[in-house]
DRENDO-1510 file (C-alpha; in Angstrom, 1 decimal, always signed):
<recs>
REC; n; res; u; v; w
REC; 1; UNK; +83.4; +103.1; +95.2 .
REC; 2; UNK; +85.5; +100.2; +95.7 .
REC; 3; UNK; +83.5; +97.1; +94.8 .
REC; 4; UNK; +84.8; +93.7; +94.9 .
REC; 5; UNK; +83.2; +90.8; +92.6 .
REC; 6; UNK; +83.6; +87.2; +93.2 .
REC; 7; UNK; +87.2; +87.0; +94.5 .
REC; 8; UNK; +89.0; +84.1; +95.6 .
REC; 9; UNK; +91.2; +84.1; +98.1 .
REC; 10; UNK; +92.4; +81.0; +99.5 .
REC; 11; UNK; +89.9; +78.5; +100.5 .
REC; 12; UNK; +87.1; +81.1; +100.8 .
REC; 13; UNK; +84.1; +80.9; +98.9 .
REC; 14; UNK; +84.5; +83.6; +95.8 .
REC; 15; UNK; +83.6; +87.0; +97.8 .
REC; 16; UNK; +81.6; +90.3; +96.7 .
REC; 17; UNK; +81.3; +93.7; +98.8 .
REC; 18; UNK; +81.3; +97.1; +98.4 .
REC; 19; UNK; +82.9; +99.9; +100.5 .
REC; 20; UNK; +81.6; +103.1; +99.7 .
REC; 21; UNK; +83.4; +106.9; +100.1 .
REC; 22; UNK; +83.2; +108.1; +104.1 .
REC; 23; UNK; +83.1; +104.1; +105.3 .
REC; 24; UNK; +84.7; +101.9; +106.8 .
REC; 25; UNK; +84.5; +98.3; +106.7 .
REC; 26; UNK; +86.0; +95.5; +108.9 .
REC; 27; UNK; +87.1; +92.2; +108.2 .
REC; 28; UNK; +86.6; +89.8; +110.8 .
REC; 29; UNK; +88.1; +85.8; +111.1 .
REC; 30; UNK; +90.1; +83.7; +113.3 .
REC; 31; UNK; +94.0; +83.3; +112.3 .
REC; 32; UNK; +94.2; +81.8; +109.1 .
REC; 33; UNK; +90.5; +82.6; +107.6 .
REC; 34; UNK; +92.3; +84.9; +104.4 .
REC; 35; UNK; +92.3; +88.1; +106.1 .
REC; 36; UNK; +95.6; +90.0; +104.9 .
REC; 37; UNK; +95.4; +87.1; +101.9 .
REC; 38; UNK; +91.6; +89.4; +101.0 .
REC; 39; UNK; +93.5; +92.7; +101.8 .
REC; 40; UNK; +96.8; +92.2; +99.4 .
REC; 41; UNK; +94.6; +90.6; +96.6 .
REC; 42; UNK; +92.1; +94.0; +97.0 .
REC; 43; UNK; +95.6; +95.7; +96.8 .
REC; 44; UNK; +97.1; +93.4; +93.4 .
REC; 45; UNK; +99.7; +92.5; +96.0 .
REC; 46; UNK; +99.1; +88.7; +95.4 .
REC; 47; UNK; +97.5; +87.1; +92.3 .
REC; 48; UNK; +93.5; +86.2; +92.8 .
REC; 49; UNK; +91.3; +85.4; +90.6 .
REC; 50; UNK; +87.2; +87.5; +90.6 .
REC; 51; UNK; +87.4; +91.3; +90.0 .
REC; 52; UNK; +88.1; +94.7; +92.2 .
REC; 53; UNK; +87.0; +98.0; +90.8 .
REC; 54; UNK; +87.7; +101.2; +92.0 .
REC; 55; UNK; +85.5; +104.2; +90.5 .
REC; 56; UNK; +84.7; +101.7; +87.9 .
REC; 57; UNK; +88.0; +100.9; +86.6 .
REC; 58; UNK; +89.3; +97.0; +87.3 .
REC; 59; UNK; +92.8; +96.7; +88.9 .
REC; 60; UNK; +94.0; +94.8; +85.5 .
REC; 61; UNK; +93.2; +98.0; +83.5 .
REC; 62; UNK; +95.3; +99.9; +85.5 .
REC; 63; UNK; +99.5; +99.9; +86.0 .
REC; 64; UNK; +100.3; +98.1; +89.0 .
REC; 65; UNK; +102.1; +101.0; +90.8 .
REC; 66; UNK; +99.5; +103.3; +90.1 .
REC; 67; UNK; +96.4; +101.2; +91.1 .
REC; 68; UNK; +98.8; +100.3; +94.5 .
REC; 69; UNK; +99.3; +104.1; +94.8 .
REC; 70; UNK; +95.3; +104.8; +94.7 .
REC; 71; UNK; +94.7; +101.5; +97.0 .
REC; 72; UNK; +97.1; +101.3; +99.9 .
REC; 73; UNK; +97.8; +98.1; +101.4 .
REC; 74; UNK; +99.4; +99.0; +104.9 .
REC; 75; UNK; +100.9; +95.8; +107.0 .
REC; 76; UNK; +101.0; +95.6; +110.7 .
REC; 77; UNK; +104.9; +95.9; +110.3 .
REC; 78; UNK; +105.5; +97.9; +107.2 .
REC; 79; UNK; +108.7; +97.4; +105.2 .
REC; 80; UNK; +111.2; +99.8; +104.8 .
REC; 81; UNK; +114.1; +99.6; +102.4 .
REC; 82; UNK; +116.4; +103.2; +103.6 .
REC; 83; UNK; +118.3; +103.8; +106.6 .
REC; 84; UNK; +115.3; +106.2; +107.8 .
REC; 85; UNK; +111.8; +106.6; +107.6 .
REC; 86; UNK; +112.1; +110.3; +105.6 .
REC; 87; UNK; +113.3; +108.8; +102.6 .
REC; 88; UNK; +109.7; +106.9; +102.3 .
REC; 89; UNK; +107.8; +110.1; +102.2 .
REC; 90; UNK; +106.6; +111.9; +98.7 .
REC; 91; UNK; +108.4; +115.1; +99.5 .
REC; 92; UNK; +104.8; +117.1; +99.3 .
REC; 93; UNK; +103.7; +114.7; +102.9 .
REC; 94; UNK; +101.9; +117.0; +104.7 .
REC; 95; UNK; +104.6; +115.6; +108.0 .
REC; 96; UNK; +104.2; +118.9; +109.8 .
REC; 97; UNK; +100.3; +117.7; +111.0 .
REC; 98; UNK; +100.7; +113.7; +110.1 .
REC; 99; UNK; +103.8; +112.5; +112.0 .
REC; 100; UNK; +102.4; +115.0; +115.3 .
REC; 101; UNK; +98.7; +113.1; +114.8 .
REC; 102; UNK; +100.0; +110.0; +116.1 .
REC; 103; UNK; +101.9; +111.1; +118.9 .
REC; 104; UNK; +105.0; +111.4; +117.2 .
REC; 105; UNK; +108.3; +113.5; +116.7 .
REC; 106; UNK; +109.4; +114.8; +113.4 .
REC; 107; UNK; +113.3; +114.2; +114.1 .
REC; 108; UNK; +112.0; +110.8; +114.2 .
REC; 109; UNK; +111.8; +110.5; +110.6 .
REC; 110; UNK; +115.4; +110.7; +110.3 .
REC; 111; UNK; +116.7; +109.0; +113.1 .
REC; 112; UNK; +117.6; +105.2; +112.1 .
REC; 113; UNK; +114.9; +102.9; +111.7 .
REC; 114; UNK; +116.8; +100.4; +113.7 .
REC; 115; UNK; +116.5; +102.7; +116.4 .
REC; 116; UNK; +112.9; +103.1; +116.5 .
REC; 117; UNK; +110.2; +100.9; +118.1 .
REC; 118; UNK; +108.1; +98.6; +117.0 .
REC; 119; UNK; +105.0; +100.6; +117.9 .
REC; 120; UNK; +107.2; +104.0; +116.1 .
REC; 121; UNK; +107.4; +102.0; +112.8 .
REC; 122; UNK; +103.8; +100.9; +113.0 .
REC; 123; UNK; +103.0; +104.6; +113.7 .
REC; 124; UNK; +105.4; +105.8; +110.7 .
REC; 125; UNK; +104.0; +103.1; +108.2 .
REC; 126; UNK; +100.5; +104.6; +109.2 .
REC; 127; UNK; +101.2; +107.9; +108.4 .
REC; 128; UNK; +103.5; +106.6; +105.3 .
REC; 129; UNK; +99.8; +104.9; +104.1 .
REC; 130; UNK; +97.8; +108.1; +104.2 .
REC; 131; UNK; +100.7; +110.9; +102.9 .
REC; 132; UNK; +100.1; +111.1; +99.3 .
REC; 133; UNK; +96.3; +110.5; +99.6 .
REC; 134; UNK; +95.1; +107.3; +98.5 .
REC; 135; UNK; +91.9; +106.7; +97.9 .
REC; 136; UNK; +91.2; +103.1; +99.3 .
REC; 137; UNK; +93.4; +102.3; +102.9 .
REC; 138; UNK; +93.8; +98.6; +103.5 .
REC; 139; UNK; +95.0; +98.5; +107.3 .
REC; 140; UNK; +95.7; +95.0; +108.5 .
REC; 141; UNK; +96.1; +95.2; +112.6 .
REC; 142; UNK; +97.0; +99.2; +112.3 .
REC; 143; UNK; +97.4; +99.4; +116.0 .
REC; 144; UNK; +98.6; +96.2; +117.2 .
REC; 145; UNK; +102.0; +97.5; +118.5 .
REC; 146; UNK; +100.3; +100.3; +120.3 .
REC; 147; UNK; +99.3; +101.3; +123.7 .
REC; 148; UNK; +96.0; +102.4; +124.6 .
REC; 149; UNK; +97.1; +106.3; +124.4 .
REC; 150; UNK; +98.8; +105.8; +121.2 .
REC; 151; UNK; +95.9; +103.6; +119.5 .
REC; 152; UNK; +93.4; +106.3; +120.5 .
REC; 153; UNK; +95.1; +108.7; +118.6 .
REC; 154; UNK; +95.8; +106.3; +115.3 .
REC; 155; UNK; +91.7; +106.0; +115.3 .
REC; 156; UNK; +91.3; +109.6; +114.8 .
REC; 157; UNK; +93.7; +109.8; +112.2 .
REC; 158; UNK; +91.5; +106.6; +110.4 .
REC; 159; UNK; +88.7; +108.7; +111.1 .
REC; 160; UNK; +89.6; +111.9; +110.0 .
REC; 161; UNK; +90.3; +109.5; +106.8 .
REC; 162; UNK; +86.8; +108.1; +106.6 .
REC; 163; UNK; +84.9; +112.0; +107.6 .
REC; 164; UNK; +87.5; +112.9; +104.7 .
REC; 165; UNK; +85.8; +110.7; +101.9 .
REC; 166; UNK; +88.1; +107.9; +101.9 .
REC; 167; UNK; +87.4; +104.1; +101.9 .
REC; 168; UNK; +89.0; +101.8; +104.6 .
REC; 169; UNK; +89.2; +98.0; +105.0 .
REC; 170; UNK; +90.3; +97.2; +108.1 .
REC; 171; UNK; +91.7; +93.9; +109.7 .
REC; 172; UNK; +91.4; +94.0; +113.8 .
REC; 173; UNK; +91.3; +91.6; +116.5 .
REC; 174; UNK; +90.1; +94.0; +118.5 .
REC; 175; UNK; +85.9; +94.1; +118.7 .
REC; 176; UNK; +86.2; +97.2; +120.4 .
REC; 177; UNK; +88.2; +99.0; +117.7 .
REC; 178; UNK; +85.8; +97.2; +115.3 .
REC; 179; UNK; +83.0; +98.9; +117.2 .
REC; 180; UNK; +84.6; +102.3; +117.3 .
REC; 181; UNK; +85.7; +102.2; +113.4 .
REC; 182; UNK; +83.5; +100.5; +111.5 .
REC; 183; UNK; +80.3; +100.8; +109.8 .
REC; 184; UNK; +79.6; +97.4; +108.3 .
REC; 185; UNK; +81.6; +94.1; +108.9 .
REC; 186; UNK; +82.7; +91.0; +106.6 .
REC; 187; UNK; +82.8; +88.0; +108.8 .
REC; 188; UNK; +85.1; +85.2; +107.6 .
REC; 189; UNK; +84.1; +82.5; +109.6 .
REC; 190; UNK; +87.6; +80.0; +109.1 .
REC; 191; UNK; +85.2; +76.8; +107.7 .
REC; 192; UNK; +85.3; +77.8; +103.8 .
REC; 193; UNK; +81.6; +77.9; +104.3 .
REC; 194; UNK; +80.3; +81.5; +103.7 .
REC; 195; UNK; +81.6; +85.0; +104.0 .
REC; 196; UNK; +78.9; +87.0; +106.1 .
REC; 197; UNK; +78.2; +90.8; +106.2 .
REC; 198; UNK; +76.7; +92.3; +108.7 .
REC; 199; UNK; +76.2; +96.2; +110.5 .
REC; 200; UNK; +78.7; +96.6; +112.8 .
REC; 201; UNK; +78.1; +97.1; +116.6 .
REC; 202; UNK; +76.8; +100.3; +118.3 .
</recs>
């Protein structure tokens, strides 16, 4: 279980949730309510004060790598820091059924990144997130480069996560994809007021 006690994040009130194994939970806000601010502190990305647990250990008991390694933060345009998107990979990746999953070619992953799209990278970064199994994905706008084909087939691979026991925060604009993804919802309304949950849409 990843439970989350009385962070603060910004100008939000301090914030407590929990996402349990096989769910997913989406964050909801306008621009600038402390979104991705929520999903990098949940990830020990950016200092916050409160307390996230993951199977009962806090992120401060834990080395930073390896608490990052069990709770992925994955942004909407990932950073890379090789020449191509191989080198990123634990060489163990499962790439054979990932990289195909999203719609993708494997020579992709050694062509140049500066060759590849925006919506290839996104794609990449996605399946980079997932390959060495982390137990806690933090997606901020997963699909936002996408097309509608290309976004269908990223669901099923966050899916296929969530029937496969993992957790998943998710950050989307998109009520639809809310709708199709989630089980519950944390609204962040944008006032500093109150941070609501709620069941997600049918």
């Amino acid at each position: 279980m990843l439970r989350i006690d009385y962070l603060a994040v910004g100008g939000l009130p301090r914030i407590s949730f929990e996402v349990t194994p096989h769910e997913c939970l989406a964050v909801e806000g306008p621009s600038g309510s402390g979104k991705t601010r929520l999903l990098r502190a949940i990830a020990d990305l950016d200092a916050a004060d409160g307390f996230v647990y993951l199977d009962g250990a806090e992120r401060r008991e834990v080395p930073g790598p390896e608490w990052r390694r069990r709770v992925r933060y994955a942004s909407a345009e990932p950073a890379w820091w090789g020449a191509n998107a191989r080198e990123h990979f634990p060489a163990t990746a499962k790439l054979d059924r990932l990289i195909p999953a999203v719609g993708l070619e494997p020579q992709l992953l050694d062509r140049p990144l500066s060759e590849l799209s925006t919506g290839e990278r996104q794609r990449l970064g996605l399946v980079r997130a997932i390959a060495d199994g982390p137990r806690v994905l933090l997606l901020d706008e997963p699909t936002s480069a996408l097309d509608a084909q290309a976004t269908a087939l990223a669901e099923e691979l966050i899916k296929f996560q969530v029937l496969a026991g993992r957790m998943v925060v998710l950050v989307s604009h998109n009520p639809l994809q809310v709708a199709r993804l989630a089980h519950t919802r944390l609204v962040l309304p944008g006032n500093g007021k109150a941070a609501i949950v709620a069941s997600a849409a049918a």
